[in-house]
C-alpha positions in Angstrom: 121.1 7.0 -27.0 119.3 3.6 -26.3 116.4 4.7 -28.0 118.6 6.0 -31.3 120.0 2.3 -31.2 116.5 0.4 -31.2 115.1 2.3 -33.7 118.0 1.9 -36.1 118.0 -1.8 -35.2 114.4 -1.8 -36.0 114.7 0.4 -38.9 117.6 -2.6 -40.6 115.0 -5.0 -39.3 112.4 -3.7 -41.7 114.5 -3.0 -44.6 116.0 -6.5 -44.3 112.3 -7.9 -44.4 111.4 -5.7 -47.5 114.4 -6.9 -49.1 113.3 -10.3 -48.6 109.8 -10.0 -49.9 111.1 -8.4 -53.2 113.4 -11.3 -53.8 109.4 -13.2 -54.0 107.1 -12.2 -56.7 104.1 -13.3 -55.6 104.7 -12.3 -51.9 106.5 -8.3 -53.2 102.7 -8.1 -55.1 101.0 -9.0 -51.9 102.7 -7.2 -49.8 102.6 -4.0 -52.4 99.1 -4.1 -53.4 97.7 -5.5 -49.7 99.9 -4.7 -46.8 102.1 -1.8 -47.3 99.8 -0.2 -50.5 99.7 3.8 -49.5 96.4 4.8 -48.6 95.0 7.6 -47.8 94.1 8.1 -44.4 91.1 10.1 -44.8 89.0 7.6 -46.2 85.6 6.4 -44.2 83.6 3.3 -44.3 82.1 4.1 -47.7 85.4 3.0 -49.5 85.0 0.0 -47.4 82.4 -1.7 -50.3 84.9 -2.6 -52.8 86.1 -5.5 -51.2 83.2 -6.3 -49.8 82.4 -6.9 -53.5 85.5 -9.0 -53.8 83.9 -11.2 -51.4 80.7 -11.4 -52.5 82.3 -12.1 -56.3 84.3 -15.3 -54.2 81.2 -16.5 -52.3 79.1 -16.6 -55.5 82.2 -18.4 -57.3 82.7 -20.9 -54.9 79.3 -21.5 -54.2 78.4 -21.9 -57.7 80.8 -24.2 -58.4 79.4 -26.5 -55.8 75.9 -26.5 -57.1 77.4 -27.4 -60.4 78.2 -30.8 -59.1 74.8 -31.4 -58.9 72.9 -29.5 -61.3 71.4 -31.2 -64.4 71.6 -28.9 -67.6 68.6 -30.4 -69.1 64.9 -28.9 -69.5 63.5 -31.7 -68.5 65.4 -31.8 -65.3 66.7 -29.0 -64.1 63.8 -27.9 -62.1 64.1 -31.4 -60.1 67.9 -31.4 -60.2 67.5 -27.7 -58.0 64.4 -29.3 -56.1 67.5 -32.5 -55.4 70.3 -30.1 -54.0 67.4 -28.5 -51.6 66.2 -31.8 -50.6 68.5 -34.3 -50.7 72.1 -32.9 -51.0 73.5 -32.4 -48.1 74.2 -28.5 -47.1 72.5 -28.0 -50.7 69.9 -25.7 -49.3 72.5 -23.7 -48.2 74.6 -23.5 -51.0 71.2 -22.5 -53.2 70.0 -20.1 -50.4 74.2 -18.4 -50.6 74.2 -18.4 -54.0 70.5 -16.7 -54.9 70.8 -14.6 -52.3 74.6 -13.9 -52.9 73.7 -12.4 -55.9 71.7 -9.8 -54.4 74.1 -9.3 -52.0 76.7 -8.6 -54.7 75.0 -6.3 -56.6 73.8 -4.3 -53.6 77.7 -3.7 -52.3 78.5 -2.7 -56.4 75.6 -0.6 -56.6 76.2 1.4 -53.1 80.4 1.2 -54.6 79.3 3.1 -57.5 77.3 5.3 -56.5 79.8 6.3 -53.7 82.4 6.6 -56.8 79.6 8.9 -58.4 79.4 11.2 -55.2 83.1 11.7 -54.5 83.7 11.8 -58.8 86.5 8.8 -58.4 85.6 8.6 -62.6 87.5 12.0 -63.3 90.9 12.2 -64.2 93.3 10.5 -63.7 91.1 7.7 -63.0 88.8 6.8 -66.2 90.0 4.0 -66.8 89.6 2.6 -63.5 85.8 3.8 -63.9 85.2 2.1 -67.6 86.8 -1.2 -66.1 83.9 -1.0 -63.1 81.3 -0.2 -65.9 82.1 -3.1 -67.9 82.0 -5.5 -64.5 79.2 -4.2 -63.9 77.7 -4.8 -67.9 79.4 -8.7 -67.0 77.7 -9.1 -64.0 74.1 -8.2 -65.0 74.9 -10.5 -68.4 76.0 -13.2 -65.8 72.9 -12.8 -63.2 70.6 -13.1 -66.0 71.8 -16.2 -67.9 72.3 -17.7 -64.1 68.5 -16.6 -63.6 67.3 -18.7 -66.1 69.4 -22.4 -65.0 66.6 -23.2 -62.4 63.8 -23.2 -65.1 60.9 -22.1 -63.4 58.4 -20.1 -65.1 59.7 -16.7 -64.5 63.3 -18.2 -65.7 61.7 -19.5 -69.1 59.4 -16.0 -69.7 62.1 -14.0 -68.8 64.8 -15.9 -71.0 62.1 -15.4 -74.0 61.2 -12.0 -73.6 64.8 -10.9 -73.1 66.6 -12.7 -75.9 63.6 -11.6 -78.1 64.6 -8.1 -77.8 67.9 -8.5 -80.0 65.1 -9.3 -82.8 64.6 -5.8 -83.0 68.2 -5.1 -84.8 67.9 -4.2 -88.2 68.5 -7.4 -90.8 70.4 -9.5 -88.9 68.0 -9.5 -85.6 65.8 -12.8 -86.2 69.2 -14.2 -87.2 71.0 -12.9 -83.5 67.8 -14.2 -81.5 67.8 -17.6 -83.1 71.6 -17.8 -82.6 71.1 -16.7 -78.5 68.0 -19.7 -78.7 70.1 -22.5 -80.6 66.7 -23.0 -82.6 63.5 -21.6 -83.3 62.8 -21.3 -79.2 63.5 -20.8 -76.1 64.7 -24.5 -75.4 66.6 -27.2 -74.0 70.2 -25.3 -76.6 69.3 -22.2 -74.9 69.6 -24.4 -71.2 73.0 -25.9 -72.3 74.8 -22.6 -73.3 73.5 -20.4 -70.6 74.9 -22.7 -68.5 78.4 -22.8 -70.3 78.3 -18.9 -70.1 77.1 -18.8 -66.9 80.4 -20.8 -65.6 82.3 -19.3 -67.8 81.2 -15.2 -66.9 82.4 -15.1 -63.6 86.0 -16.2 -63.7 85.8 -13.4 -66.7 84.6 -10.6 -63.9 87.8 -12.2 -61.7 90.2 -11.3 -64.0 88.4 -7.8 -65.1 88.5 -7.2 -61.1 92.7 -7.4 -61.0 92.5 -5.1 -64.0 89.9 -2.8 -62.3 92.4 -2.9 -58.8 95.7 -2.4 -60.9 94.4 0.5 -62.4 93.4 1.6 -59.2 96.4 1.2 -57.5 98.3 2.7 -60.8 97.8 6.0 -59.5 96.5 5.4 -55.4 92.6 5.5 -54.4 90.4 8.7 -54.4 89.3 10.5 -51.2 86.3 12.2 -50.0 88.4 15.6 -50.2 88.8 14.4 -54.1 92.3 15.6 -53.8 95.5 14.2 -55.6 98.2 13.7 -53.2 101.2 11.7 -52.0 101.1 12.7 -48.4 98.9 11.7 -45.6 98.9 8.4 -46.4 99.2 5.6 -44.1 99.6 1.5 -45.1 96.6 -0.9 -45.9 97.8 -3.1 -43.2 96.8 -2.9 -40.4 95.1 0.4 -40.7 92.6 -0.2 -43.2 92.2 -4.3 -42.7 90.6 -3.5 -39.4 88.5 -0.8 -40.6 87.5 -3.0 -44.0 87.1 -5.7 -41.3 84.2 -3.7 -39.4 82.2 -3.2 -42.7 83.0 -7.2 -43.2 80.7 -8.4 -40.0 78.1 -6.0 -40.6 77.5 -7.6 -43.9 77.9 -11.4 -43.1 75.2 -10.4 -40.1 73.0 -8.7 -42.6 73.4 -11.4 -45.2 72.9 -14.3 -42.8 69.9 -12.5 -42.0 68.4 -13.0 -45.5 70.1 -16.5 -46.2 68.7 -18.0 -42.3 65.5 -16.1 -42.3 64.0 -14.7 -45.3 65.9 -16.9 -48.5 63.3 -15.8 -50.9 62.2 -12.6 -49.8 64.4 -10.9 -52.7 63.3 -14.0 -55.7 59.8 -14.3 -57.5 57.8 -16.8 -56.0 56.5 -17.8 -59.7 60.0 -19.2 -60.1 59.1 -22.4 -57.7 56.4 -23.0 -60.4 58.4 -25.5 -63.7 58.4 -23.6 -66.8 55.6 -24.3 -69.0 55.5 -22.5 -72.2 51.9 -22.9 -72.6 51.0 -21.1 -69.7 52.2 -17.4 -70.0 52.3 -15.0 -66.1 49.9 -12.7 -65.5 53.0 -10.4 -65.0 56.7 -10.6 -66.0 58.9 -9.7 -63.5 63.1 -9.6 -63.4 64.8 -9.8 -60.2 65.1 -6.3 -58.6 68.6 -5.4 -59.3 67.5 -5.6 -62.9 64.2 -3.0 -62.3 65.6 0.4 -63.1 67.0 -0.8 -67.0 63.9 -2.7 -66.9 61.3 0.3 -66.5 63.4 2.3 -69.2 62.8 -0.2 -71.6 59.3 -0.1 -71.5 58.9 3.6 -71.4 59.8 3.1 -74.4 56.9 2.2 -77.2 59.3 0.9 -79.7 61.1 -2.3 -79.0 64.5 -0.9 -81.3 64.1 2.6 -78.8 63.8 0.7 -76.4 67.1 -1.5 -77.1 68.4 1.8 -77.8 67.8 3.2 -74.6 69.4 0.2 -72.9 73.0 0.6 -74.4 72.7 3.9 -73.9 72.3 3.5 -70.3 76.4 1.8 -70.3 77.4 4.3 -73.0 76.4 7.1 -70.6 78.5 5.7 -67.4 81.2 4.9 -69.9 81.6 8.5 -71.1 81.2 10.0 -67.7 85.2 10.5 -67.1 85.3 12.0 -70.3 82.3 14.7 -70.5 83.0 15.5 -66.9 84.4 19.0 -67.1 84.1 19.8 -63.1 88.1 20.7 -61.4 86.5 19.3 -58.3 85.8 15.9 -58.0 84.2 15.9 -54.5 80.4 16.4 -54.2 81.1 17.4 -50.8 82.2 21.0 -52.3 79.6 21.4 -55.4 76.4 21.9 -53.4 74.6 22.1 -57.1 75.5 18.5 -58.0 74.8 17.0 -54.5 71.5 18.1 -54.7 71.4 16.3 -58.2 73.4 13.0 -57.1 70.2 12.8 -54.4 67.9 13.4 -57.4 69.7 10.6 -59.4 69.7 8.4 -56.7 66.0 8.6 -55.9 65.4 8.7 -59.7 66.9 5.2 -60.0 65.1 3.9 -56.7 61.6 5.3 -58.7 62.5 3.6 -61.6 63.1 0.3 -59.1 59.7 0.9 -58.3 58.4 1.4 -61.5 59.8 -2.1 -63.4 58.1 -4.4 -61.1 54.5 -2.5 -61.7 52.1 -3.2 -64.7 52.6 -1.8 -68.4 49.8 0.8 -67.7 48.6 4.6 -66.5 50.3 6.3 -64.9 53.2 4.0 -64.1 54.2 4.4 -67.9 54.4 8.3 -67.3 56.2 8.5 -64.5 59.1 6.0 -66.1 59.0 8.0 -69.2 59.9 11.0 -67.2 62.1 9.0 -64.6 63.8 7.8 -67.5 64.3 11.7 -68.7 65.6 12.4 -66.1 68.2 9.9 -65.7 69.8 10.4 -69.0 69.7 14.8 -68.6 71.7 14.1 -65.5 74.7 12.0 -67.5 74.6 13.9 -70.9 73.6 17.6 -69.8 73.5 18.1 -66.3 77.3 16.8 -66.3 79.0 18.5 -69.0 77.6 21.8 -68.3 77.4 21.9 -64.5 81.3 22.1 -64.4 81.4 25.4 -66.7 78.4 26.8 -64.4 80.6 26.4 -61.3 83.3 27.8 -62.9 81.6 30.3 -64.0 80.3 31.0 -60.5 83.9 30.5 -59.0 85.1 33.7 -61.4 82.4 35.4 -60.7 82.1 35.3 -57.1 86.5 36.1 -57.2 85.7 39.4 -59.2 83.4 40.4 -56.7 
């Protein structure tokens, strides 16, 4: 009897506190989408790297903000003006050290986020709208890294800013037009400084709001599981449950980047970047920054600069239309032994072609991107659509038997 009274007591408790919160917008969408969000309870440490993102995507705004009070949009400055905030700001090593390696950071917790989200198929149905939200964050935040690449001027900022901006000259009629446009003149110059700069302020407040989209949609219709099953049971609250276990994956990662940002700050840059930008003096070799490799090395397996554009787009168009030409019933990789062994293929496909950007436009290195490169759009545009009629095929077969 006394334990019938306290849990009714605690049961009014609750449903006076609930009552209260809704009465509060702001705190009824906290407490919906943060604390008492259903989730499922079967989710491991892999799920754990989307807000891990969400941190990183703070970290790099705040940071960059800061280094904005002191950086000098200006050609014939800026190189001194990021020398200044290592030298002579105070903390402004720091801030530089975060925010270079921040990036890094970021796109390592996105890139292990989708590839999870390719594994356990959180891009089929109903969910592809969540997926083409992540696809075009991800489009934003390459666009954003790149623009931000070239604010410190160094030589590899100015070569790459030239040799990437000169690839819209390979559109049809209005390409020269398009390149000069990116440039603000007739080079890569102190116009093409000021409004990478804008843009690069401007980009990542325009991931932030693309990342509430992204997370409504998600929450629209609750988070995937490794079982890749829809359901409404066995599902326990965000908080505490999942805070704690999100909180785990949290310290792991500030250890492993203070590791980088304490002890090795520009183990993941170019050290031709420390060198100002002369544009009289062209690098032996012209290298991105890793997370841009793999689009890099399909570019240049490609002969023809428009192909090679081409090739580019078609690398988003294929992760766009992946909800769409996906025609498995089973979303888990965990049950289709066939596309696990492909989703390790992909994976080490992308890691080749990693490997392949950052070497020389020669023998064999060309070959082996070329077929890398083969490989990587078979797995999106055949290996996808028809594996899902294979297996069920395999699955009526093996029931007639």
């Amino acid at each position: 009897m006394f334990f019938n009274q306290n849990t009714h007591a605690l049961n009014e408790r609750t449903n006076e506190r609930r009552t209260s919160i809704a009465k509060q917008p702001i705190l009824s969408l906290v407490n919906d989408h943060l604390i008492e969000y259903p989730t499922p309870s079967n989710l491991n440490y892999w799920w754990g790297f989307g807000s891990l993102a969400g941190i990183c995507l703070i970290i790099q705004i705040l940071t960059g903000i800061f280094l904005a009070m002191h950086y000098t949009c200006h050609v014939d400055l800026a190189f001194a003006s990021v020398e200044h905030i290592m030298r002579d700001v105070e903390g402004g090593w720091l801030l530089r050290y975060m925010h270079a390696n921040g990036a890094s950071m970021f796109f390592i917790v996105v890139y292990i986020h989708l590839f999870r989200g390719l594994y356990y198929g959180s891009y089929a149905s109903p969910r592809e709208f969540v997926w083409c939200v992540g696809v075009i964050i991800l489009l934003l935040m390459i666009v954003t890294a790149f623009i931000g690449y070239v604010l410190p001027w160094g030589q590899m900022s100015f070569w790459g800013a030239t040799v990437i901006t000169s690839l819209a000259s390979a559109i049809p009629i209005v390409g020269d037009e398009i390149t000069h446009w990116l440039w603000g003149g007739f080079s890569v110059d102190n116009a093409t400084l000021n409004r990478f700069f804008s843009l690069h302020y401007l980009f990542p407040f325009l991931i932030a709001g693309a990342t509430l989209v992204h997370l409504a949609a998600l929450h629209q219709y609750g988070s995937n599981n490794p079982l890749g099953t829809l359901s409404s049971v066995d599902k326990v609250p965000f908080y505490p449950y999942f805070y704690v276990k999100d909180l785990v994956g949290w310290v792991a990662f500030a250890i492993f980047y203070s590791f980088f940002v304490y002890f090795y700050p520009n183990l993941l840059g170019h050290p031709d970047n420390y060198i100002p930008a002369n544009p009289m003096s062209t690098p032996a070799h012209i290298v991105p920054e890793w997370y841009f490799l793999p689009v890099y090395a399909i570019l240049r397996s490609i002969p023809n600069k428009l192909g090679g554009v081409l090739a580019i787009g078609l690398v988003f168009v294929s992760l766009l239309a992946l909800p769409f030409i996906h025609t498995s019933q089973i979303r888990s990789s965990s049950f289709r032994p066939i596309h696990q062994k492909l989703f390790w293929l992909l994976l080490a496909d992308c890691l080749l072609l990693g490997w392949i950007g950052q070497k020389p436009v020669e023998d064999p290195y060309v070959l082996i991107g070329q077929l890398a490169s083969i490989f990587f759009f078979l797995y999106f545009l055949v290996f996808m659509p028809l594996l899902g009629k294979l297996e069920a095929a395999l699955i009526h077969y093996t029931k007639k038997v």
